[in-house]
C-alpha positions in Angstrom: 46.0 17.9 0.4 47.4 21.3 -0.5 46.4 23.9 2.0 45.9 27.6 2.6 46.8 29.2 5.7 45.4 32.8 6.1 46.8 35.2 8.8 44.9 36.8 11.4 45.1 39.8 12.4 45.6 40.8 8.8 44.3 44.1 6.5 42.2 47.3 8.0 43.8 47.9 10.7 41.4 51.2 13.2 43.4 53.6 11.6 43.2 53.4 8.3 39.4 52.4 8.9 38.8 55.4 10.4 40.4 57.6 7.5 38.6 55.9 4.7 35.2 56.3 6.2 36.4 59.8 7.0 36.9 60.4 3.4 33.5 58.2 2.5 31.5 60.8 4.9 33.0 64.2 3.6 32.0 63.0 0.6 28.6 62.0 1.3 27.9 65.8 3.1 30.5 67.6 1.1 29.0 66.6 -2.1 32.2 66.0 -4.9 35.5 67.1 -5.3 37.1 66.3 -1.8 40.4 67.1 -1.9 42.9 64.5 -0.3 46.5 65.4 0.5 48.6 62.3 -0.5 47.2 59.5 -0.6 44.6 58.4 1.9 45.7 55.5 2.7 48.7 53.1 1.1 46.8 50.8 -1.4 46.0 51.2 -5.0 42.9 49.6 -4.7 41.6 52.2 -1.7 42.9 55.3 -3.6 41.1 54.2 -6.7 37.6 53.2 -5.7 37.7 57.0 -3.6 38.7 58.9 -6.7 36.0 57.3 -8.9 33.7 58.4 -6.0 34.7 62.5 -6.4 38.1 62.4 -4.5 40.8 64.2 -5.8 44.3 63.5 -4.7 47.2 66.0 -4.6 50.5 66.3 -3.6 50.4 69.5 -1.7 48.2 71.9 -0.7 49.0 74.9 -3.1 47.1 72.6 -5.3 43.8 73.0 -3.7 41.4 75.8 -5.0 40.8 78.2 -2.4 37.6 77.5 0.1 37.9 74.0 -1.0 37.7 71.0 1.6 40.9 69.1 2.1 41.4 66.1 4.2 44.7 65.2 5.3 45.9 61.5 5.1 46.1 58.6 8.1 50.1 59.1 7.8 50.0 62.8 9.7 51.3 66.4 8.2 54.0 68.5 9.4 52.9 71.9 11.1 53.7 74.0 8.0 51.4 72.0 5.8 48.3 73.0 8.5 49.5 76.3 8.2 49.4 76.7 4.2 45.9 75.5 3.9 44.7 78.3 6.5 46.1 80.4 4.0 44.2 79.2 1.6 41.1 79.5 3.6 40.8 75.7 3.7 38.0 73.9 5.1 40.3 70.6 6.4 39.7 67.6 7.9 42.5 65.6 9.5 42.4 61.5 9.4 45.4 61.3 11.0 46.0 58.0 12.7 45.6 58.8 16.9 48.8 56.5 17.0 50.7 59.2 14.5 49.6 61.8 16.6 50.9 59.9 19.5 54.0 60.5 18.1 53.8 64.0 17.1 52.8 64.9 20.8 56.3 63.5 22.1 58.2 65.2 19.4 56.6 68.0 20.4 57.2 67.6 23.6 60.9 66.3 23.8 61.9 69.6 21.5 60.3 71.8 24.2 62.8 70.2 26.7 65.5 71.0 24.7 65.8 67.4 23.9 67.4 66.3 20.2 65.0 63.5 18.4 66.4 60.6 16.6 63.8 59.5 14.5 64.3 55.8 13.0 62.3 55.9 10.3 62.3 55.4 6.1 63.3 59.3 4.7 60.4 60.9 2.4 57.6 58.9 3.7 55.0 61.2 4.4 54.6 59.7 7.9 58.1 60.7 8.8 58.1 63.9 6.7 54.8 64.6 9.7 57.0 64.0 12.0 60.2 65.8 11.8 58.0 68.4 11.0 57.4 68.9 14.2 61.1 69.7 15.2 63.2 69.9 11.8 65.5 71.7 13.9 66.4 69.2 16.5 65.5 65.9 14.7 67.3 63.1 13.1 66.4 60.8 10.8 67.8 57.1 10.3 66.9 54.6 9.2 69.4 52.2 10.6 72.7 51.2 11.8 74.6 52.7 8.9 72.7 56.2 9.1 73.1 55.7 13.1 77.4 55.2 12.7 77.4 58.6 10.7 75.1 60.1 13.1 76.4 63.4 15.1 75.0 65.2 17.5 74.9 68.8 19.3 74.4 66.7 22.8 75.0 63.2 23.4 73.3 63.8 26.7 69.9 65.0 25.4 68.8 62.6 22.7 65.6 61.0 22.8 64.4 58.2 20.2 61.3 57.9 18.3 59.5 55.6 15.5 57.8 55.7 12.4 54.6 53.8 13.3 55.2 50.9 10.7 58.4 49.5 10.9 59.3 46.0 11.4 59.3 45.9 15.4 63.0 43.0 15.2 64.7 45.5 12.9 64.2 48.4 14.7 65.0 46.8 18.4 68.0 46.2 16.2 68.7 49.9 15.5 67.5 51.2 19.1 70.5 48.8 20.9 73.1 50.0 18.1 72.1 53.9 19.1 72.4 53.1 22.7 75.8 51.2 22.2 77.0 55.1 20.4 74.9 56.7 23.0 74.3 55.4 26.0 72.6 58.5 27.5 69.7 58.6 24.7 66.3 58.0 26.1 63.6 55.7 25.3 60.2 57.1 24.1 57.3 56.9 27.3 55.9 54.1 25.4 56.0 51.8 22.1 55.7 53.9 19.0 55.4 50.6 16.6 51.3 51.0 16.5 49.5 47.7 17.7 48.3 46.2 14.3 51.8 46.6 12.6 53.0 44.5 15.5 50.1 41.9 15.3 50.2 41.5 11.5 54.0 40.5 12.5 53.0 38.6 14.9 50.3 36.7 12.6 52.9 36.2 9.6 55.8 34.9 12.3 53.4 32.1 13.3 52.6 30.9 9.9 55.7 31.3 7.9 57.3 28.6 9.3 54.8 26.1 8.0 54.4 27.5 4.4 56.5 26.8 1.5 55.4 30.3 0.0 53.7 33.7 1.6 51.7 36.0 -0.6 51.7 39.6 1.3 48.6 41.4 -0.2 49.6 45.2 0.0 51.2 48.2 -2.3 54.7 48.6 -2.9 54.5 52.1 -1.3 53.0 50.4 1.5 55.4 50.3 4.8 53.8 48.1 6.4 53.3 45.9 3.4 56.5 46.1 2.6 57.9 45.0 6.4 55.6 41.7 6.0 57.0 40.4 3.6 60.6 41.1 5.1 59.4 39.6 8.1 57.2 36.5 6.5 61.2 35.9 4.7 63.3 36.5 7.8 60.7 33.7 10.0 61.4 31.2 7.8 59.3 30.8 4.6 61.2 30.3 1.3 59.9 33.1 -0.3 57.3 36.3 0.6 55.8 38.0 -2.2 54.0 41.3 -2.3 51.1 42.0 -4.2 48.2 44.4 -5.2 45.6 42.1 -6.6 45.2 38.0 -7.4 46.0 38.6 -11.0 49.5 38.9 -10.4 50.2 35.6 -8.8 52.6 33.9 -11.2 51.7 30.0 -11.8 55.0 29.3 -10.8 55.5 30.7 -7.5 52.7 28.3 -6.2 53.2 25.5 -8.5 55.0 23.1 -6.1 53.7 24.4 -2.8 51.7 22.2 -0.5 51.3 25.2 1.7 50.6 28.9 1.6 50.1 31.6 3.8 48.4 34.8 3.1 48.6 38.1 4.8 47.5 41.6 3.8 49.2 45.2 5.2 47.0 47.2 7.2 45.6 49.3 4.4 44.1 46.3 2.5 40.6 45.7 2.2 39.3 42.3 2.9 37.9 42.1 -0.5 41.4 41.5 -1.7 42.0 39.0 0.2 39.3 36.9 -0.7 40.4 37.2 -4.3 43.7 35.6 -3.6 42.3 33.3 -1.7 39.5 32.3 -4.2 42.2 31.9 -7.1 44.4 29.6 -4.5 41.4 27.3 -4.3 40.4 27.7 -8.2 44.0 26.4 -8.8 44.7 23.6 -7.0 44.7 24.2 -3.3 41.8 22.6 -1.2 41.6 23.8 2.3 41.8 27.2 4.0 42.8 27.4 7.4 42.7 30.5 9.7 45.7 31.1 12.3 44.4 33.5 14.9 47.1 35.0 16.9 45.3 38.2 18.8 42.1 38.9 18.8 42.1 42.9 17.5 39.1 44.9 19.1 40.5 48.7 18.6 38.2 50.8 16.9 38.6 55.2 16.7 36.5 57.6 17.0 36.1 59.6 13.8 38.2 63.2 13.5 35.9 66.0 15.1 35.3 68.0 11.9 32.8 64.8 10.5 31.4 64.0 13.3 30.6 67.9 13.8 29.8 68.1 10.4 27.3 64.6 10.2 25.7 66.2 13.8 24.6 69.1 11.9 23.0 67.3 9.1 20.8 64.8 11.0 
């Protein structure tokens, strides 16, 4: 009996639900081309079903015609970027995850103290580019112990530490006790930045890797949070994690002498996805799927104030 286990929580997490239907709505009242800066969400699939429904996605704002609307992504902007579509007489709509702008508000806060930021984070994500955007003046970025031994600082005695939202929660409790070995003054942030899904889908993967001869991570490369599952899936115990976009590129071979698989998707995944991988596990050998619950996610997010303003006014 060769056997599927499938990971929950797993895929959408509230934030990323929240900026796809924002995107889904402005196009619905907007009428086609939205303009989206970066890319909504982390997953090919996501990015391409929007674009064949009028979405257009840029790099940066200078790119947007003048008057146009622009929604900005779930991973959060810097202040300048808010600033350059006023000046182009932007209509804009931010989807950025409420746990991102968690974060933003104590980096915003902490500079105002006078405090220096130590941001452990992956360097050009756009999550982390939002961030230290808030403070590029007084914040640090690492991204872990090496970056942290090379580390100096104006004030050993005012240094707070932040996250990137999507990290692997183990690796990072890893970097924060190496920062306070170098500096044992620095200050914790009021509360966890690691958002609660990328810590469930952890969770999830942790309890199933164990009993799996191979885990197939369903998420895009660019993906952080993707990208830390498999990590994780690999560092519980399972032989080997792989991370993919889409069933067709399961190789044979990976799978051909397992008795067991799990399956786990990042948080920008559709579930769609996942039933693909799923149906070509059981269309090649494998005869039972079993569900592992670990938490039972009820978060949802209200949608930014600029739809639901703008859905108000056409009822």
């Amino acid at each position: 009996m060769r056997k599927v286990l499938l990971a929950s929580p797993r895929g959408y997490c509230a934030g990323v639900d929240r900026a796809v239907e924002t995107v889904e709505l402005a196009l619905k009242h907007y009428g086609a081309p939205i303009y989206v800066r970066k890319e909504i969400v982390h997953n090919r699939h996501v990015v391409d079903t929007l674009t064949e429904a009028g979405a257009i996605f840029v790099n940066e704002v200078d790119e947007v015609p003048e008057g146009s609307v622009l929604v900005f992504s779930a991973h959060g902007i810097a202040p300048s970027v808010l600033e350059a579509a006023k000046e182009r007489k932007l209509r804009t709509i931010d989807a950025t995850c409420p746990l991102v702008k968690k974060v933003h508000g104590e980096a915003r806060r902490f500079a105002k103290h006078g405090k220096e930021i130590i941001l452990i984070g992956h360097r050009g994500h756009e999550e982390v580019e939002g961030t230290a955007g808030e403070a590029p003046e007084q914040t640090y970025v690492v991204e872990g112990r090496e970056d942290v031994e090379k580390l100096q600082v104006k004030d050993p005695s005012q240094l707070v530490w932040l996250s990137q939202t999507t990290l692997s929660v183990d690796e990072t409790q890893d970097t924060v006790a190496f920062l306070k070995e170098k500096f044992p003054e620095i200050e914790d942030p009021p509360s966890d930045d690691i958002c609660y899904a990328t810590q469930n889908r952890q969770g999830a993967v942790k309890e199933i890797a164990q009993r799996c001869d191979v885990v197939l991570v369903v998420g895009s490369r660019n993906s952080s949070n993707s990208v830390r599952l498999r990590e994780v899936a690999e560092q519980a115990g399972v032989k080997k994690a792989y991370l993919i976009d889409f069933s067709h590129e399961i190789d044979p071979e990976w799978i051909a002498d397992a008795e067991t698989v799990g399956v786990t998707s990042g948080a920008s995944v559709p579930e769609i996805l996942v039933r693909d991988v799923v149906d070509y596990l059981l269309d090649n050998g494998f005869d039972t799927v079993e569900e592992v619950t670990t938490v039972d996610e009820k978060m949802s997010f209200q949608l930014p104030p600029e739809i639901r303003k703008a859905m108000k006014t056409a009822q």
